[in-house]
C-alpha positions as CSV (number, residue, x, y, z in Angstrom):
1,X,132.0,40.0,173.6
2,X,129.4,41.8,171.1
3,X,129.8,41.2,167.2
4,X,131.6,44.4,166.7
5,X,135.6,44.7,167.7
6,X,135.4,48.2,167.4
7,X,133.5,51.6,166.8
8,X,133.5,51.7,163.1
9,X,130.7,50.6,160.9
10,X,130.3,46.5,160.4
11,X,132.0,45.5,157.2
12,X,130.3,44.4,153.9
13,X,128.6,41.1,154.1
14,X,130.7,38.1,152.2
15,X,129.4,36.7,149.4
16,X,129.7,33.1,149.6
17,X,129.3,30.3,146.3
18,X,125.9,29.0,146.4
19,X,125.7,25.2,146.5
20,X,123.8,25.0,143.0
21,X,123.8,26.8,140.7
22,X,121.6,26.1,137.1
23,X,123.0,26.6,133.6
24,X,120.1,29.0,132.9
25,X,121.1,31.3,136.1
26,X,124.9,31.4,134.7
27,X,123.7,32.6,130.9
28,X,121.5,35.1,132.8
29,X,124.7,36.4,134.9
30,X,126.6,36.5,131.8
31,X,124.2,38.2,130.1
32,X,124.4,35.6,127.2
33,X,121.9,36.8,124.3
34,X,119.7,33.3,123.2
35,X,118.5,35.0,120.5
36,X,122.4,34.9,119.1
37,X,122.3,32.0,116.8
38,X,125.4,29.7,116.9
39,X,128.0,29.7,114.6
40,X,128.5,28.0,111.4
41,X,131.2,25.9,110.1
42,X,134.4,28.2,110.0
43,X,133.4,30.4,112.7
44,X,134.6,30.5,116.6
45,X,132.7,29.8,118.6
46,X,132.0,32.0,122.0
47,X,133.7,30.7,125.3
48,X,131.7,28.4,126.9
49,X,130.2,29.1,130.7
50,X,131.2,26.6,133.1
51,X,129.8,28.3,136.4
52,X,130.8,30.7,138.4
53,X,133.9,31.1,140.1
54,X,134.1,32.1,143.9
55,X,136.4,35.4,143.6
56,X,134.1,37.9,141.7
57,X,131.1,35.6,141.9
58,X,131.6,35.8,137.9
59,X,130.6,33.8,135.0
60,X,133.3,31.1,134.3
61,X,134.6,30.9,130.8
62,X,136.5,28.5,128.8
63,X,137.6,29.2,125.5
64,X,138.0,25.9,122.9
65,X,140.3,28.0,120.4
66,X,143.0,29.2,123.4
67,X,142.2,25.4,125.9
68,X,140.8,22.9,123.2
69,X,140.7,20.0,126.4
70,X,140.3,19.8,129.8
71,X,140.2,16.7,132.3
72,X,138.4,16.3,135.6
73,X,138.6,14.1,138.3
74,X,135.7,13.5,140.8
75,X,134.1,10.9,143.5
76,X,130.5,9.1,141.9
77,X,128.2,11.7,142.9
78,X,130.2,14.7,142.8
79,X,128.6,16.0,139.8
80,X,130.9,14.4,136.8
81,X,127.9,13.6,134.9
82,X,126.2,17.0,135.1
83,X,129.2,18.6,133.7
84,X,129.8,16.6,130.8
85,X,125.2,17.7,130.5
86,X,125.7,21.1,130.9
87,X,129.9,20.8,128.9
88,X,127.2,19.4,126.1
89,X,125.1,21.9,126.6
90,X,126.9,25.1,125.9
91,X,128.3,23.3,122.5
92,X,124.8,23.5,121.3
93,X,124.5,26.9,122.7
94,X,127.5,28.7,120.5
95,X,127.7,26.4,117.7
96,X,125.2,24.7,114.8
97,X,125.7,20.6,114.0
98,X,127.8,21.6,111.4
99,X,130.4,23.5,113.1
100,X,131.1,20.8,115.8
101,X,130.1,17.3,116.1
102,X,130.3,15.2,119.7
103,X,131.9,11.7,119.7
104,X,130.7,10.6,123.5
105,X,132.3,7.7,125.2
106,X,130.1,6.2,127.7
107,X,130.0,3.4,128.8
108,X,127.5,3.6,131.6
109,X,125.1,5.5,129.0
110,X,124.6,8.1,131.8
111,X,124.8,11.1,128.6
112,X,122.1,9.0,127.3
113,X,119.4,11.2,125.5
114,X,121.2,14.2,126.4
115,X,123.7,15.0,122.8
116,X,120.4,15.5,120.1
117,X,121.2,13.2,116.7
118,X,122.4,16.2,114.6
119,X,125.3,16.9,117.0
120,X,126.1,13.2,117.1
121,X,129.2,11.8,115.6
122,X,129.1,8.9,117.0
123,X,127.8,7.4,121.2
124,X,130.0,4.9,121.5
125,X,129.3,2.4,124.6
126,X,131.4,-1.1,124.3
127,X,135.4,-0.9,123.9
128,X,135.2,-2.5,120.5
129,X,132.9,0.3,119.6
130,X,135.6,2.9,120.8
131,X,138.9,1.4,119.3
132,X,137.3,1.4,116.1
133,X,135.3,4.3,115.8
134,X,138.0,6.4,117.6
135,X,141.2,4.7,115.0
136,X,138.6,5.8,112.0
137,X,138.4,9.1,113.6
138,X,142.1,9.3,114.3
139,X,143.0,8.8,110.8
140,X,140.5,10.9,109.4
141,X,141.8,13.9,111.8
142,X,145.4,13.2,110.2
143,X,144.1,14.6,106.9
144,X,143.4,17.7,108.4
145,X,147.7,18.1,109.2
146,X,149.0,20.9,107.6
147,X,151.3,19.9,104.4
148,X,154.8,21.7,103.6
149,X,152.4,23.4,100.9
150,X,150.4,25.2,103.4
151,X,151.0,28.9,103.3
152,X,151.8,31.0,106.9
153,X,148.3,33.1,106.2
154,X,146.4,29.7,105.8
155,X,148.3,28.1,108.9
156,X,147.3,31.7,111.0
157,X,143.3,31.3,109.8
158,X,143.4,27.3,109.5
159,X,141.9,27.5,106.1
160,X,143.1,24.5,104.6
161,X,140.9,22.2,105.6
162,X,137.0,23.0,106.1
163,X,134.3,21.0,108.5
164,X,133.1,20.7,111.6
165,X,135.2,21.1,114.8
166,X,135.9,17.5,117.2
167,X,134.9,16.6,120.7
168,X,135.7,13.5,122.0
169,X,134.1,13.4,125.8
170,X,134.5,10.6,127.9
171,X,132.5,10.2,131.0
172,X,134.0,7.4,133.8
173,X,137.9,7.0,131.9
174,X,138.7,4.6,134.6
175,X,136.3,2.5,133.2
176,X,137.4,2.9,129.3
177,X,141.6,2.9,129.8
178,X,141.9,-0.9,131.0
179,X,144.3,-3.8,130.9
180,X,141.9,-4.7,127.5
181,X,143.7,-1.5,126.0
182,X,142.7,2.4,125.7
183,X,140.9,3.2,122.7
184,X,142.0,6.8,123.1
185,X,145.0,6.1,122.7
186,X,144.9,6.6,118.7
187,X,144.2,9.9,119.7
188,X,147.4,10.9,121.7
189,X,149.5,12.0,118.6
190,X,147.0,14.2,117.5
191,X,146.7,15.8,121.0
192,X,149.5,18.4,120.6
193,X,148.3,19.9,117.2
194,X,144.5,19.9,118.4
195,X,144.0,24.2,117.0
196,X,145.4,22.5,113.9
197,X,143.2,19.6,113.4
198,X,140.1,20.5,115.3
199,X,140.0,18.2,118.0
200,X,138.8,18.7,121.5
201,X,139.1,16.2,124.8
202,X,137.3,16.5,127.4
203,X,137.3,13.4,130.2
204,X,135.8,12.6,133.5
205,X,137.3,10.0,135.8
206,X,137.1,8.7,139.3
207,X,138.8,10.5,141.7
208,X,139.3,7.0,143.6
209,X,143.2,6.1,142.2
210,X,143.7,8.8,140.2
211,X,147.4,9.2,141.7
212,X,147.9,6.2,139.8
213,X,146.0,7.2,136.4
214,X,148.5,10.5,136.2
215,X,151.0,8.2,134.2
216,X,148.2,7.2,132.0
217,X,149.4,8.0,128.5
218,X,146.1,10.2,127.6
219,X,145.8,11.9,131.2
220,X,150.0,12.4,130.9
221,X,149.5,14.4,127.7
222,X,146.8,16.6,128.7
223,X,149.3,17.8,132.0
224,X,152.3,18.1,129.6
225,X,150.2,20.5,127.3
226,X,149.0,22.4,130.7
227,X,145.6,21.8,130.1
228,X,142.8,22.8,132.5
229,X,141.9,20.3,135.5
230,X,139.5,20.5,137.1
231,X,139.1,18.5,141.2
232,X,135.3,17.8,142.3
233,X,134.7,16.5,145.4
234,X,137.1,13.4,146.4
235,X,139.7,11.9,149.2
236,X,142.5,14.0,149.8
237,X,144.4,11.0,150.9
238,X,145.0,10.5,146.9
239,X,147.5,13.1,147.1
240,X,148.3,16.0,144.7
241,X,146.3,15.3,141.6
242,X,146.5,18.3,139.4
243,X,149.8,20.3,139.8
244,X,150.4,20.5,143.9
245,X,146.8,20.5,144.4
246,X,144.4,18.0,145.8
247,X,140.8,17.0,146.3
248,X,138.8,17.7,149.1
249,X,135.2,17.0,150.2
250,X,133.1,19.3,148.6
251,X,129.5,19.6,147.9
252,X,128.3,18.7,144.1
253,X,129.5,20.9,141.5
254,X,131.9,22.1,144.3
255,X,135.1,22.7,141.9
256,X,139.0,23.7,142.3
257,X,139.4,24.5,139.0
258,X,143.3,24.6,138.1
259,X,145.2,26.1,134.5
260,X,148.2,27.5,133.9
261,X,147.3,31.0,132.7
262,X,144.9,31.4,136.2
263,X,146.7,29.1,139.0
264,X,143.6,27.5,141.3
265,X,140.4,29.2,141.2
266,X,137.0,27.6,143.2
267,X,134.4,27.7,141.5
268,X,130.7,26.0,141.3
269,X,130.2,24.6,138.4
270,X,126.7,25.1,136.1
271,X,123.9,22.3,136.6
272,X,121.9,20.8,134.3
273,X,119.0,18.0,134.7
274,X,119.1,14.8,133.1
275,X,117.0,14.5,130.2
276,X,113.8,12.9,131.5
C-alpha cells in the first residue's frame, strides 16, 4: 500500500519536541530582549521560560506572582539538576540581587558554582545548616505578615513591607526530609500566604518512592495549594504522582508538566550546562 490513502494532497508534516532544547534557543523563541535589565526591588518580575511545550511548540512560562512554587519529581539523570541551572537561571535573567535572593538546599552540591554570591542568601549543604538557617529565615518571613493595621490598597500592592523576594530551591528532597527531621518544615505555615510574604519553593525529588513522599507535610501542602508539578522521566509502577497522572520513561528534560489552571501539558524543558 503507497503512503497516500487517498487522492488529496499529503497533510502538513508534524512537528515533534526536540530532545534538547538550550535556554538560549527558548529566550530566542520568545523573543526575550537581553538588553531589558531586570527589575529592582518592588518590581515583578517577567514570567520565567521553562521550555517549550509540545502543543504550539511555544515558549513555556511560569509566572512567580500568579504560581509562587512548583515541585518536580524525576529519576537521577532525568534532568532534575538542569532545571533547578536553568530555574536559577532565568531569576537572574528578570530580576537584580536585590529584588530576589536564592536560599539553595543541596546537599550533593550539584548547584555548586552555578547561583553567583550577590544572588546568594544562603547554600546550605548539611541538615544542621538547613534547620537553622531555614527557622532564621522562617521567622524573619513572619515579619513581613500583614497586621490588622494594613490598609486594603497596601494589601492589593503589598506595600508594607519592602525587600527582596524568597526562593528556597531544594535539589534531591528525598535526601533532606529524613527520620533526622525536615528542615523545611519551618516553612510550611508560611506556604499559604507566600504573594504576602515573598516566598517561593521550588523542590526536586526522586521519582523512586515518591507515592510515598505525597503525604510528606511540605510536598502535601504544595498539592493542597494546586501548585504546579512537574513528572520527568521515572517508573510508572509508582503510580499516580501528581493528580491522576504518572511518570513515564522519557528522554532528559522530557516533562508532563501538570497545574490547575492548564491540566497536563508535555513539554521539554530548557537546558543549561553546568558551570565548568
Amino acid at each position: 500500500m503507497g503512503r497516500r490513502a487517498g487522492p488529496g494532497p499529503a497533510g502538513p508534516k508534524l512537528r515533534l519536541l526536540p530532545e534538547r532544547i538550550t535556554l538560549a534557543e527558548v529566550r530566542t523563541l520568545a523573543g526575550a530582549d537581553p538588553t531589558v535589565a531586570p527589575v529592582r526591588r518592588g518590581g515583578r518580575p517577567a514570567p520565567l521560560l521553562l521550555g517549550i511545550d509540545e502543543a504550539a511548540l511555544a515558549p513555556l512560562r511560569l509566572d512567580l506572582a500568579h504560581d509562587p512554587h512548583l515541585y518536580l519529581f524525576g529519576d537521577t539523570g532525568s534532568g532534575k539538576s538542569a532545571f533547578l541551572r536553568a530555574y536559577a537561571a532565568e531569576l537572574r535573567r528578570v530580576a537584580a540581587p536585590d529584588a530576589v535572593q536564592i536560599f539553595a538546599v543541596d546537599y550533593r552540591r550539584a548547584l555548586l558554582g552555578e547561583i553567583p554570591e550577590e544572588y546568594l542568601g544562603g547554600y546550605l549543604t548539611t541538615h544542621d545548616q538547613a534547620t537553622a538557617q531555614l527557622r532564621d529565615l522562617a521567622d524573619y518571613l513572619r515579619t513581613r505578615l500583614p497586621g490588622p493595621d494594613v490598609t486594603p490598597a497596601q494589601l492589593r500592592s503589598r506595600s508594607w513591607w519592602s525587600g527582596a523576594e524568597v526562593v528556597v530551591m531544594v535539589d534531591d528532597y528525598d535526601l533532606v526530609a529524613t527520620s533526622a527531621g525536615n528542615p523545611l518544615a519551618a516553612l510550611v505555615p508560611l506556604l499559604a500566604q507566600a504573594r504576602d510574604v515573598g516566598l517561593h519553593v521550588v523542590l526536586t525529588r526522586r521519582s523512586g518512592g515518591a507515592s510515598r513522599a505525597l503525604y510528606d507535610p511540605v510536598v502535601q501542602a504544595l498539592r493542597d495549594l494546586a501548585s504546579p508539578g512537574i513528572l520527568l522521566s521515572g517508573d510508572p509502577a509508582e503510580g499516580q504522582l501528581i493528580g491522576a497522572v504518572k511518570a513515564r520513561r522519557a528522554v532528559p528534560g522530557r516533562a508532563q508538566l501538570v497545574s490547575r489552571e492548564h491540566g497536563t501539558r508535555v513539554a521539554q524543558l530548557a537546558w543549561t550546562a553546568p558551570t565548568a
